[in-house]
N, C-alpha and C positions, 0 to 999 in steps of 0.2 A: 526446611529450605533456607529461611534466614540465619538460623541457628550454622548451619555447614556452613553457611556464606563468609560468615563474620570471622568464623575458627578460622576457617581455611585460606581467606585472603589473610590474616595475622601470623597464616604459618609462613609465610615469605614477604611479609610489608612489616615495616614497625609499628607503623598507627593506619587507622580509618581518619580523616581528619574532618570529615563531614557527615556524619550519618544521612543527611538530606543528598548530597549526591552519589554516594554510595548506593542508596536504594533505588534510584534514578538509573544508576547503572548495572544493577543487577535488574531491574522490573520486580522490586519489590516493594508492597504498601510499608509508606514508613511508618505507620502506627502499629504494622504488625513488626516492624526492624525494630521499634522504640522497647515493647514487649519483652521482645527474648534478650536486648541489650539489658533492660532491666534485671532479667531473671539471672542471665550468666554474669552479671555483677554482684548479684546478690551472694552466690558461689564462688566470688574474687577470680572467675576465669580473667578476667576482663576488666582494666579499670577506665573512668568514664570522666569527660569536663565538660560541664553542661555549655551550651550554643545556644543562644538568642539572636535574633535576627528580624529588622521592622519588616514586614514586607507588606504589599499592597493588592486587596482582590476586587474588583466588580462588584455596586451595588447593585440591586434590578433594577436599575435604570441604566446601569453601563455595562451590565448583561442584554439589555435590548440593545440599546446602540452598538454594542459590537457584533450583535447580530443582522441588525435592519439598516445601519446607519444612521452617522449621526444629524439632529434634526435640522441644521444648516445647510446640511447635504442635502436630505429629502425635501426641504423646500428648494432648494437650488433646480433641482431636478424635476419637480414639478411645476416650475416656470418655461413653458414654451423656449425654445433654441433660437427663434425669429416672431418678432412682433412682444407683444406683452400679453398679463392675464390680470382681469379685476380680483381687488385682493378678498372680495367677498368670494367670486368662486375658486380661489387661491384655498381658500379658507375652509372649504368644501372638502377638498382632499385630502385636508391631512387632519390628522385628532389635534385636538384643542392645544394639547402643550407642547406636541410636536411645532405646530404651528408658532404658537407665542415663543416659544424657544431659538426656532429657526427666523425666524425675524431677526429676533436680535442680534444673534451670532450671524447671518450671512449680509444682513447689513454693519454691521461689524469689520466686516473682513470683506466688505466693498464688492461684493458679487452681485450684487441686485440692486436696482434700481424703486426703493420704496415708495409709494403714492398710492391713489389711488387705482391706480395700474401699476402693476410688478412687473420688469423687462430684468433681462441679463447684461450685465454690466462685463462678464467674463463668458470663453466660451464654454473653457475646463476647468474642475477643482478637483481638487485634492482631499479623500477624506484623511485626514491626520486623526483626527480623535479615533475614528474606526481602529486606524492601525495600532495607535498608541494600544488601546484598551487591548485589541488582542495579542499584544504582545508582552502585555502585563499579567493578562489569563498565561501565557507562557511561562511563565515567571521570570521574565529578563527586566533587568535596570533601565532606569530613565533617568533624564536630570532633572534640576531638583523643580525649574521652571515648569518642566511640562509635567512632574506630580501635582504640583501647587494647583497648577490652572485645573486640572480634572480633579483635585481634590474641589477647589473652590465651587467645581459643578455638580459635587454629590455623587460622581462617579468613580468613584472610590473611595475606599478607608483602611485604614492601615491596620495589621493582625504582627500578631507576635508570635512567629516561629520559634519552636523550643526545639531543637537538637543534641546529637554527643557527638564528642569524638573521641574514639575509643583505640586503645593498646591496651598490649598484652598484664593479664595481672597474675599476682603470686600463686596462681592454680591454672595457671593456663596449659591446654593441653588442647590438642588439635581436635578431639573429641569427648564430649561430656563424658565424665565416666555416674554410672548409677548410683545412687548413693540410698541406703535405706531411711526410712522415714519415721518408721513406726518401731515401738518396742514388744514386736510382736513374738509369740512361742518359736516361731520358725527362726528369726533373724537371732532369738536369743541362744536358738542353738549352735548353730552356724556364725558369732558373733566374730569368730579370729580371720573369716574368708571377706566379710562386709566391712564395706567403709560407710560409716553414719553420717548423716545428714547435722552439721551441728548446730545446737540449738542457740537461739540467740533471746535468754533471758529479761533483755530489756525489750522483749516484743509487749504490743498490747497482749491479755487475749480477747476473745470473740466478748462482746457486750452478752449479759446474761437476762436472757429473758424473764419478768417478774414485774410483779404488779407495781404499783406507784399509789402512795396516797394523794388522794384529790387535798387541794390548799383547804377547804373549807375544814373537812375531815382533821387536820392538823390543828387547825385552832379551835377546833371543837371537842379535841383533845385536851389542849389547854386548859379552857374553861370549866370542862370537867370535873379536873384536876384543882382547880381551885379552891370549887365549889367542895366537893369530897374532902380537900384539906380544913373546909370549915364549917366540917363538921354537917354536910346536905346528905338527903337520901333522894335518889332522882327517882321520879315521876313514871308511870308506866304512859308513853307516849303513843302507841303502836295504833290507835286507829283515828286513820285522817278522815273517817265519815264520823260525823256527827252529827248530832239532833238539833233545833232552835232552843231547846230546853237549855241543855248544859250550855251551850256556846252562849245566848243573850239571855235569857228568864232568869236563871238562877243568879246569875250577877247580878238583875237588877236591871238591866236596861231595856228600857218599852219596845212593847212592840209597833210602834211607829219610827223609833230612830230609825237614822238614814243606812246606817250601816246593816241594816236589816235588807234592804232594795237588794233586787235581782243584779243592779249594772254596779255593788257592791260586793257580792257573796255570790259564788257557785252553788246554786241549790240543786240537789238528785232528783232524778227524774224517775230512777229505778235503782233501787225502794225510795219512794218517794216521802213517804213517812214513817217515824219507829214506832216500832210494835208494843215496848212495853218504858212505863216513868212509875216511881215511887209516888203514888196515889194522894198519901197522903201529906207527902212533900209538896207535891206539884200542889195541892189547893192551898196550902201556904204560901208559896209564891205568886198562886194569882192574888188571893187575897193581899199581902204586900201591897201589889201592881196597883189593884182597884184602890182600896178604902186605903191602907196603911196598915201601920201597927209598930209597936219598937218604935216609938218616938216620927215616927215619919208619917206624913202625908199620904201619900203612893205617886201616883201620876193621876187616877181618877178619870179611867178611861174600860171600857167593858174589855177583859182578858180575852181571849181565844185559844182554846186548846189546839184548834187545828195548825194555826201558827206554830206552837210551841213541838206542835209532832214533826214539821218539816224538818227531812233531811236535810244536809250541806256539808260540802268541804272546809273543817274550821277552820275559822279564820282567825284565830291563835291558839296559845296552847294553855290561855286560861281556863277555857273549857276542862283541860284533865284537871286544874286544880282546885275548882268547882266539885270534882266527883270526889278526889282527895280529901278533900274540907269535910264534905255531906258525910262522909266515910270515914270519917274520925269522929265526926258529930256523933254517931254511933255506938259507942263505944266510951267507957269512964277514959274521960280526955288527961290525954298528955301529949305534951309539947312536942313540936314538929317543925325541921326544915329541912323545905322541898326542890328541888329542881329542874329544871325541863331543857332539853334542845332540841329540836325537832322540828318539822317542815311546817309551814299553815297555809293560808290557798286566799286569795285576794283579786277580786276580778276588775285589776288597774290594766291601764294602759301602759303597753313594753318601751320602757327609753332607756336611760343609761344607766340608769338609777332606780329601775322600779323594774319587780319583776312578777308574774300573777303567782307566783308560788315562792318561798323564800326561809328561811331559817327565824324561830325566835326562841330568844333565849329567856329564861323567866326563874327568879329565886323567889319564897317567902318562905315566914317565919311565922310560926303561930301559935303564941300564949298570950298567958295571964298578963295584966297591965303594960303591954306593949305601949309607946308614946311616939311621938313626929322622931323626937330624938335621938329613940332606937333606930327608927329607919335609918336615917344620914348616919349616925354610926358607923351602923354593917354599912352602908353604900360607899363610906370612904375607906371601909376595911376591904369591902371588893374591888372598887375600882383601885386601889393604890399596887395589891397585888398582881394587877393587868401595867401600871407603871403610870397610871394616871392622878397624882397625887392633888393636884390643883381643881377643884371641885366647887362648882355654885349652881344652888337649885332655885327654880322658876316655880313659883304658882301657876297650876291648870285645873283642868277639866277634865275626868273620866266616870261614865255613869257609875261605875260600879267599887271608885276609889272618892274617899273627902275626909282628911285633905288629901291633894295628887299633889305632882312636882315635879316638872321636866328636870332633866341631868344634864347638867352641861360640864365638857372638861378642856382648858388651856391648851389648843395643840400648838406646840413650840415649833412645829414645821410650817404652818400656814400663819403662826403670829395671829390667832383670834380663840374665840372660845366656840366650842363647838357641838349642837345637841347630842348627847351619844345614849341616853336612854329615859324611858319614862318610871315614875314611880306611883304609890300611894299607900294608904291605909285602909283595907276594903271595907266596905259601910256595913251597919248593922243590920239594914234590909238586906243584904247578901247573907251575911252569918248568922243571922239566930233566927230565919226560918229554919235551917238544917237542922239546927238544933243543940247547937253548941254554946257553952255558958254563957252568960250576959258580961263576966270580967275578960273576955278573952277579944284577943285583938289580932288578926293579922296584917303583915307590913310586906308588900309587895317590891319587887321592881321588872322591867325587861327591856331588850335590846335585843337587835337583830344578831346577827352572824355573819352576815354579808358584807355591813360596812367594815367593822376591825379587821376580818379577812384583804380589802381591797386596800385599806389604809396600809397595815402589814405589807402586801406583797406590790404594790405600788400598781395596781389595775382599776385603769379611771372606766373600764365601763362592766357592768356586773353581767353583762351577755356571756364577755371573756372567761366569767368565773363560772356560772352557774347556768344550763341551757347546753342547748345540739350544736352551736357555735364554739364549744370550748375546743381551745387547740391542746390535742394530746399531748402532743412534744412540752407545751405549759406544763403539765403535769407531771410529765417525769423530768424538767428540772428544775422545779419551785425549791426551794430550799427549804430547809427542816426549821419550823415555826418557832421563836421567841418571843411570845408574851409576855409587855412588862420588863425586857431588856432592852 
């Protein structure tokens, strides 16, 4: 119907000069007129000048009042005709803002007599605001005074009508003709009786549906990639259950540290313990723990197998390199470097910056007369390849590394220096119960996954990145990862 309307009044008009009153005149919705204008231009039946125009609708407050009246009115009218009314049971009658509003405006505009008694000052009024507003639901003009004053009361707000006005274009014909669409067997037969639909090459097409790498995944890629370029063979990471054994024992660290506690580690509940440990490994390492041996003391506290059987979700991914280590011990030893990336499980509390499960990243290196100075070597050859070239290490603390050495690197963005990983040289109570020579030395380091990902992609909270909160739309437009550029 819009479609004839338009053709057919342009077969004897030269232009439509309003599409808003044209649809008015015919009794057609303009968003279905705006439609078929668009399509029959698209086909150059028809050419188009876009129309703006401010105009003014009814907020639901001057949707009520042009239906009930406005509330200077409705107080007016609810003050007796003869004598007066207390403005308490005045107040009775009408809702609270009706009230407070009709006060002001009908004393205003001198119709009432205010006090503690209300009387009428006038016999008749005039609702002016009623009419105005319904005659702006009409859509007729007002001046600019009486917009002001109903604007200044919240009864209206201004919208922006978008219109055409349309004449004839270089295809115009009083009726669509069909055009084909498709380069179908039929049309290709019949091609010389069909006029084709022409195509217009600078169209998008349709978005292609397909996966997206998550940001983490990209720089995890990176790191990789590094790692592999120098010369790593990565770690079989694939089981997040693990034992107390591999995860604290075999490192080294007692079975009292804190990090051992329930409100620090996920312990399994089902299987709650593992079924089998290298027999004669494990008495090695209690012994360690207890008496000492290999130059150490121990801790000098009675061991517990049953500790060491509890399961849990590790809580890094030293653990693999514990089994790695014991499993080269194995075997007439040669030299190894390992890597890992992979999830680990921590029972912190969720903020913005800490999440109970999380990525960790972990390199070592393990031969013969290893020194501190190999470490910082390789750690300024890893980090320089990430673009971190500016580098100072911290003396620390880890049971199962001496010496350790926090990693700190210059970030030229924030102007300070900034912790980005831990390191050490793992102690000899870890390595030669396994069973590996007394000249060998491995050199650790690790870092998360999480921070360089957020630094990178400029995401100040890790919920954004990692968790049932991530926004997908993040994910398919993160940009393709530069590490170290």
């Amino acid at each position: 119907m819009a479609e004839e309307a338009i053709l057919g009044f342009l077969q004897n008009n030269e232009q439509i000069t309003d599409s808003g009153q044209f649809s008015a005149e015919f009794n057609i919705d303009h968003n279905e007129l705006v439609n078929v204008i668009k399509s029959l231009h698209g086909f150059r039946y028809i050419d188009v000048q876009d129309i703006k125009k401010e105009t003014w609708i009814l907020t639901d407050e001057g949707k009520k009042y042009a239906a009930e009246g406005s509330p200077e009115v409705q107080l007016f009218l609810a003050v007796p005709e003869e004598g007066s009314i207390s403005k308490d049971e005045l107040q009775k009658k009408l809702a609270p803002a009706v009230f407070k509003i009709g006060c002001s405006q009908a004393g205003k505009n001198k119709w009432v007599e205010m006090g503690k008694q209300v009387s009428r000052k006038v016999k008749d009024v005039e609702d002016k605001v009623k009419g105005q507003l319904l005659q702006i639901q009409q859509g007729k003009e007002f001046d600019k005074e009486s917009i002001n004053s109903l604007k200044a009361r919240k009864l209206i707000v201004p919208q922006i009508w978008k219109g055409y006005s349309v004449k004839k274009g270089p295809n115009y014909a009083p009726e669509r003709k069909k055009v084909a669409t498709d380069l179908t067997r039929e049309n290709l037969q019949n091609w010389k009786e069909l006029e084709f639909k022409e195509y217009n090459f600078k169209a998008k097409g349709a978005p292609v549906d397909a996966g997206h790498l998550h940001a983490l995944l990209k720089v995890r890629k990176q790191f990789k990639d590094i790692f592999v370029q120098m010369g790593f063979e990565e770690m079989p990471t694939n089981n997040y259950v693990e034992s107390s054994f591999w995860n604290f024992d075999a490192l080294f660290q007692p079975q009292q540290h804190p990090a051992r506690d329930s409100h620090d580690t996920f312990f399994l509940k089902v299987p709650s313990t593992t079924r089998t440990l290298p027999e004669d490994y494990v008495e090695r390492v209690k012994r360690v723990h207890e008496s000492g041996g290999y130059g150490s003391r121990g801790y000098n506290y009675d061991w517990k197998r049953e500790e060491a059987n509890k399961n849990l979700l590790r809580t890094h991914t030293t653990a693999v390199s514990s089994r790695m280590l014991y499993a080269l011990a194995q075997k007439p030893f040669v030299p190894k470097k390992y890597f890992s990336i992979d999830r680990v499980f921590r029972n912190e509390a969720v903020d913005r910056t800490h999440l109970a499960e999380f990525h960790q990243i972990e390199g070592l290196i393990c031969d013969r007369g290893l020194t501190l100075g190999d470490l910082i070597g390789v750690l300024e050859d890893f980090f320089s390849r990430l673009g971190m070239s500016k580098l100072r290490f911290k003396p620390a603390y880890n049971p199962y590394t001496e010496p350790s050495m926090e990693i700190f690197s210059y970030h030229e963005g924030l102007g300070k220096w900034v912790e980005i990983g831990n390191s050490g040289m793992f102690r000899p109570e870890m390595l030669l119960p396994m069973g590996l020579p007394e000249d060998v030395r491995v050199i650790a380091w690790g870092l998360s996954l999480e921070r360089p990902t957020m630094i990178l992609y400029g995401i100040d909270n890790i919920r954004d990145l990692f968790g049932h909160k991530v926004d997908l739309d993040l994910i398919k437009r993160n940009p393709i990862c530069r590490v170290g550029i």
